[in-house]
C-alpha positions in Angstrom: -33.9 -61.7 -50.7 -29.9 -61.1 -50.3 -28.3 -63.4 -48.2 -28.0 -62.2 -44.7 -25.2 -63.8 -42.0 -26.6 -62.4 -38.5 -30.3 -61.5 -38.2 -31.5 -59.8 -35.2 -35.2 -60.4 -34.7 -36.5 -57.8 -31.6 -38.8 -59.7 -29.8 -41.6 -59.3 -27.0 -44.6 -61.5 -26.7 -46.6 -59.7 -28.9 -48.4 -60.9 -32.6 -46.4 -58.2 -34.6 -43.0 -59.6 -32.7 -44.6 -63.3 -34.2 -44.9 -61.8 -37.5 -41.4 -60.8 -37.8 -40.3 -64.5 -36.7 -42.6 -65.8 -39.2 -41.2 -63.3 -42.3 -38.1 -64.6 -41.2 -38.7 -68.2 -41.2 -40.5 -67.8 -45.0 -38.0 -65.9 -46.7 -34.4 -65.7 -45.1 -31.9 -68.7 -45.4 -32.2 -71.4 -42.8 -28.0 -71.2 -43.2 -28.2 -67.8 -41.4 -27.8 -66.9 -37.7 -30.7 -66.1 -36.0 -31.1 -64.0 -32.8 -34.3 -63.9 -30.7 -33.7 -60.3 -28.3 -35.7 -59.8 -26.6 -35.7 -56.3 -24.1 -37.5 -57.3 -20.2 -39.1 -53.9 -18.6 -37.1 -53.4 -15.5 -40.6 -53.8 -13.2 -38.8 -53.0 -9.9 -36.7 -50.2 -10.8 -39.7 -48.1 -12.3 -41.4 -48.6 -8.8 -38.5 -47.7 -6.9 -39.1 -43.8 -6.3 -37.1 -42.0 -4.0 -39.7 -39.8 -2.2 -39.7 -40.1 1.1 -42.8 -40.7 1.9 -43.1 -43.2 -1.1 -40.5 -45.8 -0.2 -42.3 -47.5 3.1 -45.2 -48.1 0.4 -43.0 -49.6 -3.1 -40.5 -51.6 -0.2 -43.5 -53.2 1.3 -44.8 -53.6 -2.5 -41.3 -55.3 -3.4 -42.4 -59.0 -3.2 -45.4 -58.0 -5.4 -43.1 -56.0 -8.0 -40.7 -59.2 -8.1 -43.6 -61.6 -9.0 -44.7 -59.2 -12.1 -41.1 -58.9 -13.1 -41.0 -63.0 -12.6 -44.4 -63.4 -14.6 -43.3 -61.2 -17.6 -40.1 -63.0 -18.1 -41.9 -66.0 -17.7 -44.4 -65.3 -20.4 -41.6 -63.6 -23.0 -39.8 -67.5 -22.5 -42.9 -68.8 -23.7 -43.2 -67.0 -26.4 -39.4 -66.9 -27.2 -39.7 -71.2 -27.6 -42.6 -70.8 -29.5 -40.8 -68.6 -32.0 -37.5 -71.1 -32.3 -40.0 -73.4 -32.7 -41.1 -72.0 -35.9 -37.6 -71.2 -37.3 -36.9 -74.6 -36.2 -39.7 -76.1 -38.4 -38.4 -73.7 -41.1 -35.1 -75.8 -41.5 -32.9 -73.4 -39.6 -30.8 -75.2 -36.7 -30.3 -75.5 -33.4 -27.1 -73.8 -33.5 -28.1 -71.5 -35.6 -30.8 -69.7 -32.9 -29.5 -67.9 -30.1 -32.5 -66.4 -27.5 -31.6 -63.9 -25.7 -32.5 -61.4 -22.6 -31.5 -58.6 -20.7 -33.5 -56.6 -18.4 -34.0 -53.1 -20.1 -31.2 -50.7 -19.3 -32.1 -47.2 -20.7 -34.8 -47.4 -23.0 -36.1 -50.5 -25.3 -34.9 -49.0 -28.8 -31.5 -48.1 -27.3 -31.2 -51.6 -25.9 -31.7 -52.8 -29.1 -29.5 -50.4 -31.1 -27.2 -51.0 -28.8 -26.9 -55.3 -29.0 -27.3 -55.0 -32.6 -23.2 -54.3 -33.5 -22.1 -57.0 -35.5 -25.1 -58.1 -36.9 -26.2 -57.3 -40.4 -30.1 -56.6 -40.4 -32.2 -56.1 -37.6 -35.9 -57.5 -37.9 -38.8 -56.0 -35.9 -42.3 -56.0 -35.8 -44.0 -52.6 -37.4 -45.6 -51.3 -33.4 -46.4 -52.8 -30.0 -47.9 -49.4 -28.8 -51.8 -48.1 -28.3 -52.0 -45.1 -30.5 -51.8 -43.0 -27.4 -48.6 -44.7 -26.3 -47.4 -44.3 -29.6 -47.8 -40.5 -29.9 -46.5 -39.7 -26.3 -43.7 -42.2 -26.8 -42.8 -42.8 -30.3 -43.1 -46.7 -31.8 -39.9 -48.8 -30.9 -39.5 -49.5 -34.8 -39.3 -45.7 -35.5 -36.6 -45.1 -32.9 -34.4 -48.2 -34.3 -35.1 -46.9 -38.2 -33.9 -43.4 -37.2 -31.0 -44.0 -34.4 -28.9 -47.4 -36.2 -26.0 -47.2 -38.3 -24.9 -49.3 -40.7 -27.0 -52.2 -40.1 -30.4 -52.8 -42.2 -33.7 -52.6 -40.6 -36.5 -54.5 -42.0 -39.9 -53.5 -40.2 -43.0 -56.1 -40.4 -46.4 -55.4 -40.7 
């Protein structure tokens, strides 16, 4: 495989996302720069309507919205050290692995498109979505493929 500098690995706790670390830690230079992104769902913003007789209900919900929001970063953090684990036993250093975060700011393709400038291939698992999901949403992967410029995109079954 061509050498690669920067490699952005999109990354949720799923097996596919685990995959894509895995590809990576088999066939891409330990040399390279490794980034684990990961995009958080922004819990208490999709709660937050603005109807009237809605908001008593989601602000007395708040507390409960801020524990799933707590619990999903918790268990992405988890899986995040798991995968620098396995670059890490793939020979790639400490320095060489950045983990990152950010709670979702339009929608999770566009977040990634949008951190990838500057790096030179972008690595993602081939879905996360039910079928459903996928047909009323469109797959994460697809929406990266068709939207990036001038970056690679390798997609991992």
């Amino acid at each position: 495989m061509a050498k690669t500098n920067k490699i952005l690995i999109a990354f949720d706790d799923s097996e596919n996302a685990m995959r894509a670390v895995e590809h990576v830690a088999l066939f891409f230079n330990p040399e390279n720069q490794v980034t684990l992104f990961s995009v958080l769902q922004d819990t208490i913003s999709v709660f937050s309507m603005n109807h009237p007789e809605l908001t008593p209900y989601f602000l007395a919900q708040q507390a409960s919205f801020t524990e799933i929001a707590e619990q999903q970063k918790t268990i992405v953090e988890k899986a995040q050290q798991k995968a620098r684990s396995i670059l890490l036993e793939a020979g790639f250093r400490t320095e060489n692995i950045i983990v990152e975060a950010q709670i979702q700011k339009k929608e999770i393709a566009r977040d990634i498109i949008d951190f990838s400038s500057g790096y030179d291939i972008i690595v993602l698992g081939r879905r996360g979505l039910s079928g459903i999901q996928e047909f009323f949403l469109g797959s994460v992967s697809q929406k990266v493929i068709h939207s990036v410029k001038n970056i690679s995109v390798l997609i991992v079954n």
